[in-house]
C-alpha positions as CSV (number, residue, x, y, z in Angstrom):
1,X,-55.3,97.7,55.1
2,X,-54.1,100.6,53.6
3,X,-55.5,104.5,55.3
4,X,-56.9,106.3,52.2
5,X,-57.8,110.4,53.2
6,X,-60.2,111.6,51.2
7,X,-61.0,115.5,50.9
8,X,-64.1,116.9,50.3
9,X,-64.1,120.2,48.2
10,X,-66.4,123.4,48.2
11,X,-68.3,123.0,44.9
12,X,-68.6,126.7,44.8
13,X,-68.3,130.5,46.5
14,X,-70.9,131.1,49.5
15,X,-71.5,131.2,52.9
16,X,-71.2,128.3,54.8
17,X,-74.9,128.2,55.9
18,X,-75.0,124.6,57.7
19,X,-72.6,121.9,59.2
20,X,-74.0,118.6,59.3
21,X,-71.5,116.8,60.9
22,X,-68.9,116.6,63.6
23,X,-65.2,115.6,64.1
24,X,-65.3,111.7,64.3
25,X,-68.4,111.1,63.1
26,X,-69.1,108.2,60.8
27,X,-70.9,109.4,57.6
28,X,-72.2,107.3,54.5
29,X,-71.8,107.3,50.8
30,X,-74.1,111.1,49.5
31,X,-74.8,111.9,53.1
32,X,-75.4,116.1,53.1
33,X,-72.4,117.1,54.8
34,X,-72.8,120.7,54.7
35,X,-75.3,123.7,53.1
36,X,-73.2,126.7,51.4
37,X,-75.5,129.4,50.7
38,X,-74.5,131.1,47.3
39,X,-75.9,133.9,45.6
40,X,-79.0,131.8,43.8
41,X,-79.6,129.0,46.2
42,X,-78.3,127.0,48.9
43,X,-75.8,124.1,47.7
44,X,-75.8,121.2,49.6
45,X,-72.2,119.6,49.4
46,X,-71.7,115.5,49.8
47,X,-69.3,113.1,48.7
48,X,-69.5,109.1,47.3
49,X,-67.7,107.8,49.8
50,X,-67.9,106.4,53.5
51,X,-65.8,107.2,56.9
52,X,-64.3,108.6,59.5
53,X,-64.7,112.4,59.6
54,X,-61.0,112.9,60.8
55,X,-60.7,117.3,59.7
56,X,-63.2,119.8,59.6
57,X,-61.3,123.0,58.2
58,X,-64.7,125.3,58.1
59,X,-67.5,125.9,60.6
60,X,-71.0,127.6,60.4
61,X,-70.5,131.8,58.7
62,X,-67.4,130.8,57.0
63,X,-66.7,131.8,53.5
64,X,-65.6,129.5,51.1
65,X,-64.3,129.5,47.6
66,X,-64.6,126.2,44.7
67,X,-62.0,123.7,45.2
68,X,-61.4,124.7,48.8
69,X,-61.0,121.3,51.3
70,X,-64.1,121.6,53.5
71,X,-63.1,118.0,55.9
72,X,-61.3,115.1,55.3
73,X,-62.2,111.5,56.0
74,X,-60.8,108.6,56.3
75,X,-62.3,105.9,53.4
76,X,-63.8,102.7,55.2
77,X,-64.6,101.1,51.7
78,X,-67.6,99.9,53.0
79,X,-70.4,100.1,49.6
80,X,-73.1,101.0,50.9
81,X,-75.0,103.2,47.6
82,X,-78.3,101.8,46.5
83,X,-80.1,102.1,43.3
């Protein structure tokens, strides 16, 4: 089977306030991966897919900017979304 990388990207500017996860960790389809406190509230950042966390390029205090790559995972195409 073929590796797909996936990136997940800051949806907005802020403080990186919380990381949920850790290098090599599993996650699941819209598991909070990290908090990114902005001026109005705190943004919790996820992503529809399942994996591997195989790059985290932030850590806790960091500032971050929209459309910058937070991790990178590795897509297990396993469905596991409900209704």
């Amino acid at each position: 089977m073929k590796q797909v990388i996936e990136a997940v990207y800051s949806p907005c500017h802020g403080e990186v306030e919380e990381v949920y996860v850790k290098l090599g960790a599993h996650v699941y389809e819209w598991e909070t991966l990290f908090a990114i406190k902005t001026v109005e509230q705190i943004e919790e950042v996820s992503i529809g897919v399942s994996g591997k966390i195989l790059k985290l390029t932030i850590q806790k205090g960091d500032i971050v900017k929209p459309d910058m790559i937070l991790a990178e995972l590795e897509d297990d195409f396993v469905i596991s979304g409900s209704d």
